[in-house]
N, C-alpha and C positions, 0 to 999 in steps of 0.2 A: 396321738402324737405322730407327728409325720416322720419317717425315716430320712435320712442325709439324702438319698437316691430321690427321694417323690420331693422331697424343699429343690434340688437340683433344679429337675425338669422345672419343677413349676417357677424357680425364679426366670429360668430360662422362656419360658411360656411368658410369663409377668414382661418382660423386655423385650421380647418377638412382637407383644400385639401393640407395647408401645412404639416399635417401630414403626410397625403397619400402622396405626393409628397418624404417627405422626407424618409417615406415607398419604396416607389420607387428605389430612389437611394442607399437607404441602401442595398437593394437586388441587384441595379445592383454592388455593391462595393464589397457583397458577392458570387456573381454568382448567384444566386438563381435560381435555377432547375425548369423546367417545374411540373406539376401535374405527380405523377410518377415517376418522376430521382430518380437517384439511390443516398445513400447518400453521397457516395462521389464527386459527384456532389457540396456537399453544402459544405462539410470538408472533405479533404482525409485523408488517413492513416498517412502522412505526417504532416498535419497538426497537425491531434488529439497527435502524438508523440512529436512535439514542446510544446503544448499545455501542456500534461503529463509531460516532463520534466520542463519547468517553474512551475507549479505545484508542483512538487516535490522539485524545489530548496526550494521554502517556506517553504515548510514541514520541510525538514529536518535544514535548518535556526531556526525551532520556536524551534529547541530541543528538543521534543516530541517523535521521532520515536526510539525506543525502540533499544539500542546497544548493544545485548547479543547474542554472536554468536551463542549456541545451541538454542534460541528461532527462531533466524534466520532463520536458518538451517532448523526446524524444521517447520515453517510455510510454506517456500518455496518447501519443500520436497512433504507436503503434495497438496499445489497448483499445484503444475507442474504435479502431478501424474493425476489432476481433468483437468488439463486445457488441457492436452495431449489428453482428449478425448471429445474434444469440437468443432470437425470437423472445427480448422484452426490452422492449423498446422504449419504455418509461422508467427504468432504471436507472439510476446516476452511478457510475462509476468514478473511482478515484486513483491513480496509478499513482506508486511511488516507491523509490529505491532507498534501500538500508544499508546503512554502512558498516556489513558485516560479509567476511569473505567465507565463511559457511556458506554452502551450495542450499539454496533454500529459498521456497515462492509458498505465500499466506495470500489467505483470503479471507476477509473478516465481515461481522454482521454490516451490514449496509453498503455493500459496493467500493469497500476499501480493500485494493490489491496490492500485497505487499513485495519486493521483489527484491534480493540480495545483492551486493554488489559479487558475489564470489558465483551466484549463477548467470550473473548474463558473461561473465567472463567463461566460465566453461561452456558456453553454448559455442556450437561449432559455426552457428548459422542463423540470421534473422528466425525463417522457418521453425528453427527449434524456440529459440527466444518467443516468437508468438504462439506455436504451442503449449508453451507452460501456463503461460496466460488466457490462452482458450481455456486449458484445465481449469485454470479457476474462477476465473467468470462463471465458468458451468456449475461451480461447488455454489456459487449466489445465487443466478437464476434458479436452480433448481432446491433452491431453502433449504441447502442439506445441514444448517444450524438448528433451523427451528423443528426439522424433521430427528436431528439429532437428541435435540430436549424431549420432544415427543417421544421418540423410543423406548428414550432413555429413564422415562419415570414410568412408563409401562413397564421394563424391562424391572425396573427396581420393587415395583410392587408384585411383578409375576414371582420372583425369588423370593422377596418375601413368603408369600403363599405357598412356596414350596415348605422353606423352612419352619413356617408354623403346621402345617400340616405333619410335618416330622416329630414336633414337640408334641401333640398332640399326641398322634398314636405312641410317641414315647409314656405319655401319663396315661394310657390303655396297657401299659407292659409291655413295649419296644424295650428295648437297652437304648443303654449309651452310646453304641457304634453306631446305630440305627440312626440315630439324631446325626451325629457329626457327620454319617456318609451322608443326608441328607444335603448338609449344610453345605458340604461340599461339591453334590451335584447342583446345586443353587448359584455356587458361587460360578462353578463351570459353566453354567446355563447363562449365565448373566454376561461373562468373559467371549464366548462364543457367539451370542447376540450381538455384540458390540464389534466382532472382529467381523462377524455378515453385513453388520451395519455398514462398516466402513469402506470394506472390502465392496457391498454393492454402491455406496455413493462415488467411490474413484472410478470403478465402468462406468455409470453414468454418468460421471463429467469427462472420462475419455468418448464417449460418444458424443454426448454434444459439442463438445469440443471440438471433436473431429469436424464436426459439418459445419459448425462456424468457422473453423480454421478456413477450411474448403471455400466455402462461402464469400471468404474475404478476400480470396484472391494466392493465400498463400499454399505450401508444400502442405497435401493433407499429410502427409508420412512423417514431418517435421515433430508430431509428439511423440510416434515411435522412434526417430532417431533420438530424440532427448532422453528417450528413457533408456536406449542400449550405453548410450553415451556414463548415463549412472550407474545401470546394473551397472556394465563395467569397470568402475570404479569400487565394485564392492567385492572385492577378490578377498580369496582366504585369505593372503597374509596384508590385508590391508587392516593397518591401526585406530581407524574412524571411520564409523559408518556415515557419508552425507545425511544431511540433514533431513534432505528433501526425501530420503529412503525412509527414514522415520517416520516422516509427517505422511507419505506419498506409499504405501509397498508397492514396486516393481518388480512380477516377478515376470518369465519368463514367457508364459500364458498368458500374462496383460500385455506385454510388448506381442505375441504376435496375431491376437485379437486386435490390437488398434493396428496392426499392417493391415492386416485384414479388412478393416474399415476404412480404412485409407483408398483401398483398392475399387471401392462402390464409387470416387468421385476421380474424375478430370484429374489427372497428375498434372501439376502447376510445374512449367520451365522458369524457376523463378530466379534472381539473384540479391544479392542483397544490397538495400542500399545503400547508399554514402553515409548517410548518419548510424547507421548499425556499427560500423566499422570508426564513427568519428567518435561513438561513446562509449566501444571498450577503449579505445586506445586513452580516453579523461579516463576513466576508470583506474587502468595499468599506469598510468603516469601516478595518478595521486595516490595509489595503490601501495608505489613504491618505499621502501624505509626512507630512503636518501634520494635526494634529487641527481648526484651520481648513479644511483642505480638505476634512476631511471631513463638517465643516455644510455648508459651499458646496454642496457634490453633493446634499444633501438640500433648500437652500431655492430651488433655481431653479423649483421651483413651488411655487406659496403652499399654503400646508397641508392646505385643505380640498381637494384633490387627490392628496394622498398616498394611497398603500393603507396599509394598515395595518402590511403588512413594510417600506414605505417611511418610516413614523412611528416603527416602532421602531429602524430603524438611523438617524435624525433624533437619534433618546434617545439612542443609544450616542454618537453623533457630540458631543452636549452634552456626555455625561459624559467624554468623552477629552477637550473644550475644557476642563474644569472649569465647565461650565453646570449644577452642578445641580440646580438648584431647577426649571429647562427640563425637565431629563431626568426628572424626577419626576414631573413634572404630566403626562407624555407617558404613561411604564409607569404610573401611574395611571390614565387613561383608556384605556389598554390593556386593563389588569387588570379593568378594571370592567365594560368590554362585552365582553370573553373570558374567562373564568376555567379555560378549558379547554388556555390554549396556556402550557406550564409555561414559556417563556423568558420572557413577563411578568411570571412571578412571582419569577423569581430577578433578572430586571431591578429590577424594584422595591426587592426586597431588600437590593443591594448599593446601591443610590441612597441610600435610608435610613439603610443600616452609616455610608457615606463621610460621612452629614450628621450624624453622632452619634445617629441615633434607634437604636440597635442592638437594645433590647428588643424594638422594633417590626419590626425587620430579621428577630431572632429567631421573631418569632409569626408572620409570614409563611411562612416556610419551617418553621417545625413545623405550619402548618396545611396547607401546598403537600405534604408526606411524606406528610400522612393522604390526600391526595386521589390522588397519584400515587406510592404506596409503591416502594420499591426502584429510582425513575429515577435512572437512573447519573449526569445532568450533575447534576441538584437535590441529591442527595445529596451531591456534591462538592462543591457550593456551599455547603450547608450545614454540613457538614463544616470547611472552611476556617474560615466563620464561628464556629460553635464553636470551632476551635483560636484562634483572635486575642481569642475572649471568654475564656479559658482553662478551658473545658468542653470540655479532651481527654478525659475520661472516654467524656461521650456522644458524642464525633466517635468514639472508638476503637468504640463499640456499632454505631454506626450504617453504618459500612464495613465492620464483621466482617460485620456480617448481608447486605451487598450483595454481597462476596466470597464467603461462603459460598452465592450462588444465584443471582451471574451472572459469569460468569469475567472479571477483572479484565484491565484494560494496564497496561503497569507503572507506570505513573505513579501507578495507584490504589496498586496496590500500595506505593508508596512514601512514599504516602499516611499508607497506614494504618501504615508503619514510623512516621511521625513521630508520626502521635497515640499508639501503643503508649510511644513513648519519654517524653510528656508528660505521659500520665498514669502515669510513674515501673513502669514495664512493660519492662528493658532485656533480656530474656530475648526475650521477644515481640519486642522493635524489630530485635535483632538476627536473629530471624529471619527477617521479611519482608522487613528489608535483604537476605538471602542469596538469598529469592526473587527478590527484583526485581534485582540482578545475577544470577541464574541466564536470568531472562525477555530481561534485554539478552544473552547469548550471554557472559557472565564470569564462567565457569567457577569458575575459581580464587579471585576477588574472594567467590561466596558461599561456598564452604568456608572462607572466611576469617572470614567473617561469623559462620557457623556454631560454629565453634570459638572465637569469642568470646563467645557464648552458652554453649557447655559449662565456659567457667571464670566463672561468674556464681556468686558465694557462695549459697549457701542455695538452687540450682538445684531442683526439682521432678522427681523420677526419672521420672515420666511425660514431661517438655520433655526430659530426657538422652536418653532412649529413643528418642524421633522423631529429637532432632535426631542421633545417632549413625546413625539410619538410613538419613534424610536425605544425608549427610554418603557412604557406603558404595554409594549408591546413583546419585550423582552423581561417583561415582569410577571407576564401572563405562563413565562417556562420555567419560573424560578423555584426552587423548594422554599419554603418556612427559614430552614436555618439561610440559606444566600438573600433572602431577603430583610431579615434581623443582622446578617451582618452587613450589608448594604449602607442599611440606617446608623449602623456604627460608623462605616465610613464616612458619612455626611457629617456626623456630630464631633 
């Protein structure tokens, strides 16, 4: 008969090896790589890119990510510039802003970088802004997800092994304390792992970081300024630690290691551009509770003190109050002594639309095309405007040819579904509607799309042909259950 003490250990034994067992086959279900494999060994690029786009569907389902072309534009412009010098060159990146004013920048499986609206507002400086973004480019290139899974099931079976070894000598006549201090250093050992883990993959993407910053032309010190800028902000009696200190530790030692790294490249005399300063100021306008408070923040100093990013979100701040004959006179004087920075011109534009001058709304932005052909926010803008003048013809020309020469988000995309539909195109509408659920990760919604298209009367056997291919070729990704519900949709 077993005593209370030897049924103990041994159920505890009984449930230790069923762990590790079930340790076991979780790695064999995940391949789990020898000591050393590479990380794709444990998740490949393929994966992590599934992974990123289910990812993304959520995101952009919770309504959060931030739908303002020039912010777009303006975030991706500056990533691709950092990520182009991030020695992998065959990587697709994705930039995009969340509309959340926690201090906060993510990096997800497959080249999806996410960016807070409440961090580029606390950035002091382009410089720091593209430092954040160097950091996390470097967290993708350098697979620190799939190296994080990799660890991470080593780490889990190493603690295992600890804690069965404990139980064991426990049913040899260890005690009780024996096992649970075991259990304990197991759990320590596992905690400690993970905090080496993490703690080595943020030096590693503050290095590479650093030297793509550098690389790109910007301030290499601009990561170390971002992070004194946060330490900072973590004082004792401060009531919320940022975000980004969470996600990110900054301690004192990491800031002045990356000074330090800073100092091995060319100090950049850089400044910031005109659009760095045109997208906090859209940020701080829409930011604001009230469209009163968002003049306020613009007229505590008298005008002729403003800069110039500070007089255009003044403009924007009039036009949310309904001021605008204010907002006008402002993106005119804008326009006038800049004709180079295209958010004056679509400022002005839309000033105009709202006051009835719409011809004049119109000749701006067909004269703003000639000068900056194919820019994605002025195009959009102009686009819109056309569609509410009911010149869906020319909004449908004038996004096909931006789609066709710079890869679209789905918004464009959906875009140009509705001009396709307006100017009496329901073949076409239906199509780009399938694309643009296929771009949000809805599978089944674009073969729905799709096959509403192949029963359009008087169909074009050239449009039957794609879209059947289309159709066959998006079936080839589907699981079992999206493809039975597919067939319910048909019937």
């Amino acid at each position: 008969m077993y005593s209370y003490k030897s049924l103990n250990i041994r159920t505890q034994l009984s449930v230790l090896l069923l762990v590790l067992s079930t340790n076991i086959v979780l790695a064999q279900d995940i391949n789990l790589p020898d000591m050393g494999s590479p990380a794709d060994a444990v998740l490949s690029k393929t994966d992590e890119a599934q992974i990123g786009r289910s990812i993304m569907q959520q995101i952009r389902a919770s309504g959060t990510i931030i739908d303002d072309p020039q912010i777009n534009e303006y975030i991706n412009e500056i990533g691709y510039r950092v990520a182009a010098h991030a020695n992998e060159s065959e990587r697709k990146f994705t930039f995009f802003v969340i509309d959340d004013s926690s201090i906060n920048a993510f990096a997800l499986p497959g080249g999806y970088i996410g960016v807070h609206t409440g961090l580029i507002e606390a950035t002091r400086s382009e410089d720091e802004l593209a430092g954040v973004l160097a950091h996390e480019v470097a967290h993708v290139t350098q697979r620190h997800l799939a190296r994080a899974i990799d660890a991470s099931q080593k780490q889990s079976i190493l603690s295992t092994a600890i804690m069965l070894g404990a139980v064991i000598a426990g049913a040899a006549g260890a005690g009780s304390d024996a096992i649970q201090g075991a259990i304990a250093v197991a759990q320590g050992t596992q905690a400690q792992q993970q905090i080496n883990f993490t703690r080595d993959n943020e030096y590693e993407a503050d290095r590479i970081g650093i030297r793509a910053l550098a690389s790109a032309g910007f301030d290499p010190s601009g990561m170390a300024s971002f992070f004194e800028v946060m330490s900072g902000t973590n004082t004792i009696g401060s009531m919320r630690v940022p975000e980004f200190l969470k996600t990110h530790p900054v301690t004192s030692s990491r800031i002045a290691e990356a000074r330090n790294r800073a100092r091995f490249f060319d100090a950049a005399n850089t400044e910031d551009t005109r659009n760095y300063g045109i997208s906090k100021a859209r940020l701080i306008v829409s930011g604001q509770k009230s469209s009163e408070n968002a003049v306020k923040f613009y007229t505590q100093k008298e005008y002729g003190y403003l800069s110039d990013e500070e007089k255009y979100g003044l403009a924007l701040a009039y036009q949310m109050n309904g001021q605008l004959k204010e907002a006008q006179q402002i993106f005119a004087a804008l326009l006038n002594a800049n004709k180079e920075v295209i958010a004056y011109h679509i400022g002005l534009a839309e000033i105009l639309f709202l006051l009835d001058d719409k011809e004049e709304a119109k000749d701006i932005y067909a004269k703003a095309i000639n000068l900056f052909p194919r820019n994605i926010s002025l195009v959009i803008y102009y686009a819109n405007t056309l569609l509410n003048l009911n010149e869906a013809k020319l909004a449908h020309e004038i996004l096909l040819d931006l789609l066709n020469n710079v890869p679209p988000t789905p918004e464009q995309v959906r875009l140009i579904a509705k001009s396709a539909i307006e100017s009496n195109n329901p073949a076409e509408a239906n199509y780009y509607m399938a694309e643009y659920r296929f771009m949000i990760g809805d599978l089944v919604g674009g073969v729905t799309f799709l096959e509403r298209a192949l029963n359009i009367p008087d169909l074009h056997e050239i449009q039957r042909i794609r879209f059947e291919a289309r159709i066959d070729f998006v079936r080839e990704f589907m699981t079992e259950e999206q493809l039975q519900q597919s067939r319910r949709n048909r019937s």
